[in-house]
C-alpha positions in Angstrom: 0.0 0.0 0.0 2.2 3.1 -1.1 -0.2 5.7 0.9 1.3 4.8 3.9 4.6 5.6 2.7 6.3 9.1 2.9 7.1 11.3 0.1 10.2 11.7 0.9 11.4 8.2 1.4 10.7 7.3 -2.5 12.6 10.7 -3.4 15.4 9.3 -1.5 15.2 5.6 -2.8 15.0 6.4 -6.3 17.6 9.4 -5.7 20.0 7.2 -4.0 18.6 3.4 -4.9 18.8 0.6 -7.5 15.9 -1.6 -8.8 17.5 -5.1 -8.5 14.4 -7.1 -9.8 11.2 -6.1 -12.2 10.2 -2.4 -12.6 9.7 0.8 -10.3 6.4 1.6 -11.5 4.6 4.0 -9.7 1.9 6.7 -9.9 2.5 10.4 -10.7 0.8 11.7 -8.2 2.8 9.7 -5.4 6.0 11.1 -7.4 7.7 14.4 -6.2 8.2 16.0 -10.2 11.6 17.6 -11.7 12.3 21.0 -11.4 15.2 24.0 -11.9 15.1 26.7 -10.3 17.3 29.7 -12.6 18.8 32.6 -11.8 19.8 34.3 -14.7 21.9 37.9 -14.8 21.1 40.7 -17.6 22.8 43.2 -15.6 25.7 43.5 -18.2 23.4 43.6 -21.4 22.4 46.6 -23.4 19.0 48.6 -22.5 17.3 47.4 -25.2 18.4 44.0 -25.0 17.2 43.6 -21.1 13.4 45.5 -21.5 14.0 42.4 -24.5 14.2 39.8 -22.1 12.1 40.9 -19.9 9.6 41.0 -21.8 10.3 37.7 -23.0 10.1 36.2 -20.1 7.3 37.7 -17.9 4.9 39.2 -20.7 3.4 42.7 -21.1 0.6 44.4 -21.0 -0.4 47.7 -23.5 -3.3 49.6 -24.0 -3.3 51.0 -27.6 -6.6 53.6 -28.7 -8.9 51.5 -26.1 -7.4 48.1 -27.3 -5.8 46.2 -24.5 -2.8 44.1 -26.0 -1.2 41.4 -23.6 2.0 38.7 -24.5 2.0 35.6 -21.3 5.2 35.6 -21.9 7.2 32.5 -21.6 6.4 32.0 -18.3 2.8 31.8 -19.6 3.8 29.4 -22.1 6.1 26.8 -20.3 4.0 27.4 -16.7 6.9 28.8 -14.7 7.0 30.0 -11.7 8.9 33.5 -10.8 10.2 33.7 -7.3 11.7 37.3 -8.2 13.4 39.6 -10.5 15.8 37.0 -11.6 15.2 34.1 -10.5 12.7 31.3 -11.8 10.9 28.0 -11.3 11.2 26.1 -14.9 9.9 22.4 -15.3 12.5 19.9 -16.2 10.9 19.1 -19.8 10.4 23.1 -20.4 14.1 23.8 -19.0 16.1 23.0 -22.4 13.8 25.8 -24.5 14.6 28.2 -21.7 18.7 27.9 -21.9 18.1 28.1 -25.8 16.6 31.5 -25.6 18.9 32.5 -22.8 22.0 31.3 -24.9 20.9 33.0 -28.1 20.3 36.5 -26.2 23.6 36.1 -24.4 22.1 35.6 -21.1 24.2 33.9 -18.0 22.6 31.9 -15.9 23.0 29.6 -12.9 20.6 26.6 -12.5 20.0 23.9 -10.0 17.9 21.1 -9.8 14.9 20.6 -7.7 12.0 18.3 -6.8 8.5 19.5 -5.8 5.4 18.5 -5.3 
């Protein structure tokens, strides 16, 4: 019966352990899912180039003659979650689109991985 069982232990045994016979098959919602968390530096780009990113990243919002315009952004897109200026929360199967626009607008960025619920 694995609702008896911790979260944490089967983070730790699959983190840590080996399956020696048959299949760990398990349920997703029993499963703690894959996360990095990036914090990413424009401080050393151009103006233009951070409002750019920005953008990008968290969206914006203009009124134009009445009409309301609004981009999601990429967070919007991919689901992130922003924990500041800087830093965000990117799913592990969104993460490798989020370096490819960081690398092509010559963004650094430090990541590390995480598991949440």
């Amino acid at each position: 019966n694995l609702k008896d069982y911790d979260k944490g232990f089967f983070l730790e045994v699959f983190r840590h352990g080996k399956v020696l016979f048959g299949k760990a098959v398990l349920s997703g919602e029993k499963m703690l899912a894959p996360y990095r968390i990036v914090y990413y530096d424009i401080s050393k780009l151009p103006a233009s180039k951070k409002v750019l990113v920005s953008k990008r990243i968290h969206g914006s919002e203009a009124n134009v003659r009445g009409k309301k315009y609004v981009y999601k952004g990429i967070r919007g897109l991919y689901g992130f979650d922003v924990f500041g200026r800087s830093i965000v929360l990117v799913p592990e199967k969104s993460f490798e689109s989020f370096k490819v626009f960081l690398d092509e607008n010559d963004v650094k960025y430090k990541e590390k991985k995480a598991w949440l619920e």
